[in-house]
N, C-alpha and C positions, 0 to 999 in steps of 0.2 A: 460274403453275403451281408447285407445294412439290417441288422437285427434291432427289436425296438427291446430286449432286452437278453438275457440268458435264457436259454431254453432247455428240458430236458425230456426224454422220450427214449421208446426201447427201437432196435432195428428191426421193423418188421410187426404185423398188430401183437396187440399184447396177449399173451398166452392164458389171464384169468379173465376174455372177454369173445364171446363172435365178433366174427369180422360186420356186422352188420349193425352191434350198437358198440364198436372199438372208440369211435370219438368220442363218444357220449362220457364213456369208463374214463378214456386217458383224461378228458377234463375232470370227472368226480374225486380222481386222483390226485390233481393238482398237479400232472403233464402237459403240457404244452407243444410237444414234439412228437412228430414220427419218422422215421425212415424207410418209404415205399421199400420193398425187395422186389426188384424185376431181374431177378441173379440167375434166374432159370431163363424166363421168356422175358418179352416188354409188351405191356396191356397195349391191347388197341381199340378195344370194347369201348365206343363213344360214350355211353350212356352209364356204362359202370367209371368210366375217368369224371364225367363231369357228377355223377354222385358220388363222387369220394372229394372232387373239389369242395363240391356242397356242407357235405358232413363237416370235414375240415375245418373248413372257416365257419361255420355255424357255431361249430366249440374249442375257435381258437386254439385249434392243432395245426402247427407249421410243420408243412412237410417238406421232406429231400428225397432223394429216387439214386436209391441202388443201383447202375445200369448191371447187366449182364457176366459172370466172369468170363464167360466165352471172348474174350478181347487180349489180343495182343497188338499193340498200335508199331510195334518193332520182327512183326510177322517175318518170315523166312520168304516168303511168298506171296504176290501183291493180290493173289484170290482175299486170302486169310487177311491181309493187312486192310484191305480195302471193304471185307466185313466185318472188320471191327471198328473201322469209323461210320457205318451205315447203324452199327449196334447203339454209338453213343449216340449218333443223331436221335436212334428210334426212340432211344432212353427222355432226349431234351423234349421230341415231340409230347410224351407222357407225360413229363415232368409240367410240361407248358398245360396241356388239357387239364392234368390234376390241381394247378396250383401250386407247383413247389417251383421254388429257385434256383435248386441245384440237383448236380448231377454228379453221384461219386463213381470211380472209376477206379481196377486194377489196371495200370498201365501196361502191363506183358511181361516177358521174359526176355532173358538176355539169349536163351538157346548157345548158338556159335557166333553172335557176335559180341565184341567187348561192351564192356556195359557202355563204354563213351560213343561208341559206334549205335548200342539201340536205343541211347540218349536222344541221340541226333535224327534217328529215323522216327521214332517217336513223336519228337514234335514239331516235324515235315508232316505228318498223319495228322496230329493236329490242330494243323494251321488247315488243313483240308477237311478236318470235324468243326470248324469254327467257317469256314467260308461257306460250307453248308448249310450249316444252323442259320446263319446269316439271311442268304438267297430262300429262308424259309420264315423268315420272320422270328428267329429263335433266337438271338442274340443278347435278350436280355438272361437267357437264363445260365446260372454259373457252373463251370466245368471244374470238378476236382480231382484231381488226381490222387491217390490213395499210398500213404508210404503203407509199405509192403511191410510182410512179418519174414521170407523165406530170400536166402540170400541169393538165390539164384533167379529171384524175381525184377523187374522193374520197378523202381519206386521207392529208394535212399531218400532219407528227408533233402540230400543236398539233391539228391534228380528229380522229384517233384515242387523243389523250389526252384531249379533252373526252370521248370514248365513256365511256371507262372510269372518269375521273370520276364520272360523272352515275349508272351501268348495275353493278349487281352482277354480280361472276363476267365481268368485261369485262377482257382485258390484253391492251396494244396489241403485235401482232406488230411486232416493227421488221428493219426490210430498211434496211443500211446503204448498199444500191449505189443504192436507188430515195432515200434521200434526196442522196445524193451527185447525184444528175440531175437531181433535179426540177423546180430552179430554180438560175440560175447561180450566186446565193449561197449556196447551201447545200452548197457545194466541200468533202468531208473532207479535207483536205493532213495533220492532222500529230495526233500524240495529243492535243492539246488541243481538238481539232475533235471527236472522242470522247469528250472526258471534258465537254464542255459538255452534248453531248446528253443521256447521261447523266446528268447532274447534275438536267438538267430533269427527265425522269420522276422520280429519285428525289423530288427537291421535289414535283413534282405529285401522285404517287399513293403518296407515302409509303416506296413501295421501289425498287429498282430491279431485286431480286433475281426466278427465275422468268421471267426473259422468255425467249420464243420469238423466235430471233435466224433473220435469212435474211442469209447475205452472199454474195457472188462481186464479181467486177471488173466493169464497165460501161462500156459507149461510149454517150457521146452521141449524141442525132440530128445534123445538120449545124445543127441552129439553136444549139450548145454548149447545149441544156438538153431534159430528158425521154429516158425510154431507150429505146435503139435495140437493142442485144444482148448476150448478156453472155459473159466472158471470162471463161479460166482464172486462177486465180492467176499470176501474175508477168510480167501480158502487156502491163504499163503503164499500163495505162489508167486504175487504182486504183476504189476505195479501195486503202489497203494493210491489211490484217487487223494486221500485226505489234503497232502499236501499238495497237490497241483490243484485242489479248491480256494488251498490259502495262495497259492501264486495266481489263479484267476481274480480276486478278490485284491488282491495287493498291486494287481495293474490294472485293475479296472475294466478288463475286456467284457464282451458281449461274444459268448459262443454258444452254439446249437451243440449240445450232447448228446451223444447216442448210445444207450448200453444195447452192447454186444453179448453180455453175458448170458450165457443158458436161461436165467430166468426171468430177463428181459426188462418187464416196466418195475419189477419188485427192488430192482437191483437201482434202475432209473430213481425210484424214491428215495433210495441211502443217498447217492448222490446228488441230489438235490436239496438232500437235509443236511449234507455235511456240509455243501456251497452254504448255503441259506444261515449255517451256525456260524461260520466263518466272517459272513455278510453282516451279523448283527453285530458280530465286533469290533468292527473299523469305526 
C-alpha cells in the first residue's frame, strides 16, 4: 500500500472513545490509523460506510478492513471455498465505500491437505477473489494475506509471500507476534530476528516498503508454540516492538501499524513513541 508516511492505530475503534467521536480522539491522540474489524460480519449500511469514510479523512485517519475469520480460501468443499472468496470480495466492497486500501485476511487451514497442496488451492481461490474484484470495479484495493500464529493454519511468512509473488495487488499482512508462536523456531529475541525477516520480503517481492504491520505481545499455548492470547506491551512475554522501530527507521520504510493489543490505541502510542525516539536519532 503507497503510504505518504508511517502510520499508527489500534485494530478496531479505540476502547477510551465512542464509536461516534473515534476519529476525532485517534487524531487528538496523534493516531493516524485504524483497522475496520468486519471479523464477525462485513458492513453494508451505505450510509454508516460513507460516514465513517467522511469521519476518516476529515481527521486524517487511514484505514484497512479486517475481512471475516469465517474464510478458508483452501476449503474441503467448493460450497465453503467459494464463501470465502464471496467474504473477501464483500470485505473489498467495504473497504472501497469506507475509504480504505486494503484488505487483511486469514487464509484458512490446512485440515487434510498438505500445506503445499492448500498453498496451491489457495491461490486458485484467489486469482477468482481478484477476477471478481475486478469485474466490480475493486482492483485498486489491496489484498493481504495474514501470516498466521497457529501451525495448523494457512499463512507461513514463506505462503503468504508466495501469494503475493505469484497474484497482483497481493501484500502480505505481517503479524510479528503470530510469527514469533507459530513455531518454536521462529522465536523473535533480538533486532536481528527483524531485520532477517525483513530482509526476506524485501528480496522476495522487491520492497519491503507499504506493508500492513499487526503487532502486540503473545503467549504461547502450553505446547511453547502457536497462540494462545495476547498481551499488552511490556508484559514479557514479547516480541519486543523496540527494536524492529530501530530496523523500521534504519531502512527507511513507510508501514501502517496496528496494535492488536488488549488495550489497543494506548499501546498504539508507546509504539509510535518508541518509532518517533528512534526517528530523531538518525
Amino acid at each position: 500500500m503507497r503510504l505518504d508516511r508511517t502510520r499508527f492505530g489500534p485494530a478496531g475503534f479505540p476502547i477510551d472513545a465512542g464509536r461516534d467521536e473515534a476519529f476525532r480522539y485517534l487524531n487528538s491522540i496523534g493516531l493516524d490509523g485504524m483497522e475496520y474489524q468486519a471479523v464477525r460480519r462485513v458492513p453494508t449500511n451505505e450510509k454508516v460506510l460513507r460516514s465513517i469514510k467522511e469521519e476518516a479523512e476529515r481527521y486524517d485517519v487511514l484505514l484497512t478492513v479486517h475481512a471475516p475469520y469465517a474464510i478458508n480460501l483452501a476449503a474441503e468443499t467448493e460450497e465453503k471455498r467459494k464463501a470465502s472468496i464471496m467474504r473477501i470480495v464483500a470485505a473489498a466492497e467495504a473497504a472501497h465505500k469506507m475509504g480504505a486500501l486494503h484488505v487483511t485476511f486469514h487464509p484458512g487451514y490446512y485440515l487434510k491437505r498438505s500445506p503445499e497442496g492448500a498453498l496451491r488451492i489457495a491461490i486458485d481461490s484467489l486469482r477468482e477473489v481478484i477476477r471478481e474484484m475486478k469485474s466490480r470495479g475493486l482492483n485498486h484495493i489491496e489484498l493481504g494475506p495474514e501470516t498466521t500464529g497457529k501451525p495448523n493454519q494457512l499463512g507461513s511468512l514463506e505462503e503468504v509471500i508466495t501469494m503475493a509473488e505469484e497474484l497482483d495487488n497481493v501484500l502480505p499482512t505481517v503479524d510479528f507476534a503470530h510469527i514469533h508462536v507459530r513455531e518454536k523456531e521462529g522465536r523473535i529475541r533480538c533486532k536481528e530476528d527483524y531485520r532477517r525477516i525483513v530482509e526476506i520480503i524485501e528480496r522476495r517481492l522487491g520492497s519491503a516498503d507499504g506493508l500492513v504491520i499487526h503487532f502486540t505481545e503473545v503467549e504461547a499455548t502450553s505446547k511453547g508454540y502457536g497462540e494462545r492470547r495476547h498481551h499488552e506491551l511490556g508484559s514479557g512475554y514479547g516480541p519486543n516492538f523496540e527494536p524492529l522501530a530501530e530496523v523500521m527507521v534504519e531502512l527507511g520504510v513507510k508501514w501502517f501499524v496496528v496494535s492488536e493489543s488488549p488495550i489497543l490505541e494506548r499501546d498504539s502510542i508507546k509504539m509510535r513513541d518508541m518509532y518517533r525516539r528512534k526517528l530523531s536519532k538518525m
